[in-house]
Backbone as a printed PyTorch tensor [residue, N CA C, xyz], in Angstrom:
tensor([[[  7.5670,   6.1700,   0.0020],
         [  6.6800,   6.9720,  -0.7030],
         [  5.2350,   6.8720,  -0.2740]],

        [[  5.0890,   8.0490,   0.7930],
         [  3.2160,   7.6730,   1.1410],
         [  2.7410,   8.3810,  -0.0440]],

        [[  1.8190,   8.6790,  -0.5240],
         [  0.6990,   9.5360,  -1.0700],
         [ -0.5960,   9.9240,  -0.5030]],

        [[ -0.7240,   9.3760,   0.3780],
         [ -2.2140,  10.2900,   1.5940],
         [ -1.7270,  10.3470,   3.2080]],

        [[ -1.7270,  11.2650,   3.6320],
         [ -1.9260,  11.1210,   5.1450],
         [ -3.3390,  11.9240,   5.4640]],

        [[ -3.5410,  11.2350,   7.4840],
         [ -4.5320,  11.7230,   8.2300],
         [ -3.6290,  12.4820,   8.4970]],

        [[ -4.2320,  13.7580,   9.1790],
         [ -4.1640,  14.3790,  10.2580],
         [ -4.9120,  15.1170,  10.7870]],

        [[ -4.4890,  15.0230,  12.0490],
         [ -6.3540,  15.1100,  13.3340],
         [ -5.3740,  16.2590,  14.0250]],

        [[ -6.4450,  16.9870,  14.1720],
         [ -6.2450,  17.9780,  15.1380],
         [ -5.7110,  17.4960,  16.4560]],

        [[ -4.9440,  18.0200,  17.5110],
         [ -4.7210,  17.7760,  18.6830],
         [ -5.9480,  18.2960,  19.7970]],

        [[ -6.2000,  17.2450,  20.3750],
         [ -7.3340,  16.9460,  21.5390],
         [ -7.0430,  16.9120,  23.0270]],

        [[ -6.7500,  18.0560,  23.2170],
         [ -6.3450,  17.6120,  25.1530],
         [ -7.5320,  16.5630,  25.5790]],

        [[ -6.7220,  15.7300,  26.2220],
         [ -7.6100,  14.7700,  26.9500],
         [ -7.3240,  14.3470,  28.5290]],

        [[ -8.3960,  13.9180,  29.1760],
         [ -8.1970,  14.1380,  30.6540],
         [ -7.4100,  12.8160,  30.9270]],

        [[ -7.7080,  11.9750,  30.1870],
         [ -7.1500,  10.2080,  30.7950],
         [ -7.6020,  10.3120,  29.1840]],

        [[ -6.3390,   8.6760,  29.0540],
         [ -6.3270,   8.1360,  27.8610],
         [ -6.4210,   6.5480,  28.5340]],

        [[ -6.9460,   6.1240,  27.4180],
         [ -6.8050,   4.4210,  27.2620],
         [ -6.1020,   3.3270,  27.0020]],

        [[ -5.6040,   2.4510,  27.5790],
         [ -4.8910,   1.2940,  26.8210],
         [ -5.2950,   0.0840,  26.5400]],

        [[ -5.3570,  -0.9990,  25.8910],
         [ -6.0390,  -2.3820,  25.4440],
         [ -4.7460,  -2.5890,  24.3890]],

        [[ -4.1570,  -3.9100,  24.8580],
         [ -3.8150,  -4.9490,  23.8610],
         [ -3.9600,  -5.8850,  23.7400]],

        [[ -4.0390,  -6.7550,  23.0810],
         [ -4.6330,  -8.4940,  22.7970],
         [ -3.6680,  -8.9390,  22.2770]],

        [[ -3.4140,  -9.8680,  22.4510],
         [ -2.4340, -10.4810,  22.3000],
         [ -2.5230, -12.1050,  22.0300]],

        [[ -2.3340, -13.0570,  21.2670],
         [ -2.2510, -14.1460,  20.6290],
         [ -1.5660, -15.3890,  21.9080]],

        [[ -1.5060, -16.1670,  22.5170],
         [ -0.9730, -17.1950,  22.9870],
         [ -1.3740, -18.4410,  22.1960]],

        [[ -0.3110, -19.6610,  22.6020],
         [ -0.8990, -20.8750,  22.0360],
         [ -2.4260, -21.4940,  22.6500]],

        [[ -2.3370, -21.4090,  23.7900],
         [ -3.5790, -21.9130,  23.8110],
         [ -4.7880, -20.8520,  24.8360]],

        [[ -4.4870, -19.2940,  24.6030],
         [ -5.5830, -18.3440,  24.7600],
         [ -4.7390, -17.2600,  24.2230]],

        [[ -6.0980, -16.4360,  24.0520],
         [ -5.7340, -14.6600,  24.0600],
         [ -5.7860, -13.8220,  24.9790]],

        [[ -4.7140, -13.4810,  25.4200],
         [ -5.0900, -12.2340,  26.0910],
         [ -5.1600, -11.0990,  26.3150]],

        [[ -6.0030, -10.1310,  26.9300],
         [ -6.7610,  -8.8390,  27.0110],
         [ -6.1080,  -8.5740,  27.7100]],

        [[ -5.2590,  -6.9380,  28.0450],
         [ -4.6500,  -6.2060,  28.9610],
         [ -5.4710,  -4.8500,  28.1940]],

        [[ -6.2520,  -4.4700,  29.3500],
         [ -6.4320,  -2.8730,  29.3960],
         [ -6.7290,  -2.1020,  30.2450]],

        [[ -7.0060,  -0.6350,  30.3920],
         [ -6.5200,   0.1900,  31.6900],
         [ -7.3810,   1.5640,  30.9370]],

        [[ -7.8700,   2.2850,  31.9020],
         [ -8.0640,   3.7930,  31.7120],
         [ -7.0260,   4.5310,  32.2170]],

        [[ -5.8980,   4.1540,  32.4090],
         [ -4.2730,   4.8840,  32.3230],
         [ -3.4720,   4.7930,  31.6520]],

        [[ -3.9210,   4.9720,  30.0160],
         [ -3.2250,   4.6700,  29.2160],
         [ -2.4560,   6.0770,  28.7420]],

        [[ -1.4330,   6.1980,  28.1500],
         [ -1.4070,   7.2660,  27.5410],
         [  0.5610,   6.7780,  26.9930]],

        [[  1.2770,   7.9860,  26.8690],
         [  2.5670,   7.8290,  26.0150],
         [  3.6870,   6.8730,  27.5510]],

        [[  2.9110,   7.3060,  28.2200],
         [  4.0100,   6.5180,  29.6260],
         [  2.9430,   5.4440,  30.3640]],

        [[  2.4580,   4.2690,  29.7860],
         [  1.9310,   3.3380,  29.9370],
         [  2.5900,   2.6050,  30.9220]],

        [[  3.8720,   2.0990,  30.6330],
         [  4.7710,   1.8080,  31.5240],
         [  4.5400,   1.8980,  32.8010]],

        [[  4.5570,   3.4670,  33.0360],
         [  4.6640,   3.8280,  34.5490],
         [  3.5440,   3.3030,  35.0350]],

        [[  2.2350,   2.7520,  34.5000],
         [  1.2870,   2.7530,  35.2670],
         [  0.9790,   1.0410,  34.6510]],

        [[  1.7880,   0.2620,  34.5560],
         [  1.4180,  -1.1000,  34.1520],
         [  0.9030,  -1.6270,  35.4440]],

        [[  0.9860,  -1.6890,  36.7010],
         [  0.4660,  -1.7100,  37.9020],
         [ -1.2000,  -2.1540,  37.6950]],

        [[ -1.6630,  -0.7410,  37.2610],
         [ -3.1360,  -0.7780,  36.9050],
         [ -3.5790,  -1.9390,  35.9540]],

        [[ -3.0620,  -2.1650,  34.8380],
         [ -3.5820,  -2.7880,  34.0070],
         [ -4.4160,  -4.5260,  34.4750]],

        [[ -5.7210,  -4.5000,  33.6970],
         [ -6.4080,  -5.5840,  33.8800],
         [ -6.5610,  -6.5770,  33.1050]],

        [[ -6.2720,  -7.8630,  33.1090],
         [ -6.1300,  -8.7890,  32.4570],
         [ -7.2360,  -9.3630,  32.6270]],

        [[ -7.5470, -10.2270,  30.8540],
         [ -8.9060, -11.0060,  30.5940],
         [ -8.1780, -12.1560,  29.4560]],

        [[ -8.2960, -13.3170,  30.3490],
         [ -7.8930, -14.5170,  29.3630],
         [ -8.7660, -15.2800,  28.2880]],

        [[ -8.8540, -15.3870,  27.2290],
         [ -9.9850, -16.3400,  26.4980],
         [ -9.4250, -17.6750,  25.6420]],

        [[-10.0310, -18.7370,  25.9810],
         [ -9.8660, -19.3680,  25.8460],
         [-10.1550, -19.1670,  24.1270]],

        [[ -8.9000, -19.9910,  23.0580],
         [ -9.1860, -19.6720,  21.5000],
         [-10.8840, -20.5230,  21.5320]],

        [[-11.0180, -21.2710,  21.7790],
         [-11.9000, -22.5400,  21.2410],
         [-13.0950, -22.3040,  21.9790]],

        [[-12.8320, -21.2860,  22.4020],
         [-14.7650, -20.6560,  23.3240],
         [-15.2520, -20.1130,  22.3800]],

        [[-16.5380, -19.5240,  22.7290],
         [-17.4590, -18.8200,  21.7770],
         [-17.8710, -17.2260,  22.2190]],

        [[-16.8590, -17.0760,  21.5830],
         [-17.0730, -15.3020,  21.5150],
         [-17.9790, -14.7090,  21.8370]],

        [[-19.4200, -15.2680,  21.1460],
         [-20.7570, -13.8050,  21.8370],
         [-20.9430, -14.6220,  23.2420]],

        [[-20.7370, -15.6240,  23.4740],
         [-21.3620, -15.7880,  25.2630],
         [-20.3710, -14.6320,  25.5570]],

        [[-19.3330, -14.4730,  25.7440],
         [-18.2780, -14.3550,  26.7070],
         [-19.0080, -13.1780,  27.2850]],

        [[-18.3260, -12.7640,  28.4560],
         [-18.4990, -11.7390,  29.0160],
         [-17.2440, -10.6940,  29.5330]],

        [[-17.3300,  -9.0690,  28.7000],
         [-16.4240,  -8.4840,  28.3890],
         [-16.9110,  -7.4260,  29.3610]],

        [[-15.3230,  -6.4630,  29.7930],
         [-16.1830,  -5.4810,  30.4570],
         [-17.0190,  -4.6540,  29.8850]],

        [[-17.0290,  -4.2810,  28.7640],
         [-17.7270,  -3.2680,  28.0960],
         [-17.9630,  -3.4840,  26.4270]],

        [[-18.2990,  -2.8350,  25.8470],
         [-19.3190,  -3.2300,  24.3190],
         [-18.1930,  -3.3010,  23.7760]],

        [[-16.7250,  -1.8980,  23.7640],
         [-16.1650,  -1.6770,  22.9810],
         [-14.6340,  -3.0180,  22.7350]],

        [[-14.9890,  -3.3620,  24.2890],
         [-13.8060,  -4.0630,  23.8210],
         [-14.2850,  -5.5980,  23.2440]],

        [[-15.7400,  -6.0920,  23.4660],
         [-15.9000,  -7.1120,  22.9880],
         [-16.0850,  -6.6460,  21.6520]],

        [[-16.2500,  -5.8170,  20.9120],
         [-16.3540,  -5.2640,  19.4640],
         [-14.6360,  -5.2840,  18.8590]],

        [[-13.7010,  -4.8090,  19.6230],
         [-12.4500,  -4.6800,  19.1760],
         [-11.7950,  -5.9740,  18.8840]],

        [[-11.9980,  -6.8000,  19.9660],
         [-11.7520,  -8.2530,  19.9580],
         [-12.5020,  -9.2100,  19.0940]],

        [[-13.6800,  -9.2140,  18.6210],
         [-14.5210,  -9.6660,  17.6230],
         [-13.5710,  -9.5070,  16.4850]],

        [[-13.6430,  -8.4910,  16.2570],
         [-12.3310,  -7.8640,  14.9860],
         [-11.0040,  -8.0130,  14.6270]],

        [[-10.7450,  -8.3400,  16.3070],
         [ -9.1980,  -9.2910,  16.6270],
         [ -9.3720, -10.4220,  15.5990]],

        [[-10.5010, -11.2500,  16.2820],
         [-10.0340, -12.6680,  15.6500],
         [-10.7180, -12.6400,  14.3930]],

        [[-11.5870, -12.1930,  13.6780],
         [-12.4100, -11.9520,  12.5450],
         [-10.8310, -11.1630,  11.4450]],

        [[-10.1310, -10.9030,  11.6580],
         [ -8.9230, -10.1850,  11.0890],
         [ -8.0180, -11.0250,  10.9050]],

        [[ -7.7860, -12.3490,  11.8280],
         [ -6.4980, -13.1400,  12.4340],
         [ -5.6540, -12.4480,  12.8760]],

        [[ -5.8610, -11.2000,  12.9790],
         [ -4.8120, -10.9770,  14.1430],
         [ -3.5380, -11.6220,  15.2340]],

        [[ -2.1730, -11.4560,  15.5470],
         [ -1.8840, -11.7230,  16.9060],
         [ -1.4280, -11.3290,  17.7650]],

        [[ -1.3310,  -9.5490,  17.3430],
         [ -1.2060,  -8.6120,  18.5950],
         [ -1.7020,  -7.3990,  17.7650]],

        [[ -2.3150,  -6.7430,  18.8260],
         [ -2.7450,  -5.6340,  18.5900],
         [ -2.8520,  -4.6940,  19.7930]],

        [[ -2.3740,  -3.3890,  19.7480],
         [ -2.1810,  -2.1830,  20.9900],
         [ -2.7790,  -0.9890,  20.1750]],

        [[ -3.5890,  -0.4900,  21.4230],
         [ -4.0360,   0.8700,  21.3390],
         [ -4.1310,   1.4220,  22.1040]],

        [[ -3.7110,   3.1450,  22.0830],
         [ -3.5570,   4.0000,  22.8540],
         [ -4.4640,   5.2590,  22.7450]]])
């Protein structure tokens, strides 16, 4: 029984994105790609990996870009131990 849904208009898009984080015992790690989309798969090739150590300190680190050190902030600020987006 839902009682609210979104729904978003459909957006052609030229390239889609992928990022997941993912929980290990002793790091997290970052897989993401600007070839993301419903067949990720086919293009796991591309994907770039970023390991962090749990017990480092988050604002030194150095991320490729704002959004994913913002997504990952939120990772562990959540407890999170996997999270994917497409």
């Amino acid at each position: 029984g839902y009682k609210k849904f979104i729904i978003q208009p459909y957006i052609p898009l030229e390239n889609e994105n992928y990022i997941s984080i993912e929980t290990f015992p002793d790091f997290d790690l970052i897989r993401f790609t600007d070839l993301g989309g419903v067949n990720i798969e086919s293009n796991w090739s591309s994907l770039k990996e970023m390991k962090i150590n749990i017990l480092g300190d988050i604002e030194n680190l150095k991320f490729p870009n704002d959004e994913i050190k913002k997504l990952y902030i939120f990772f562990v600020k959540s407890h999170l131990t996997f999270l994917e987006v497409n």
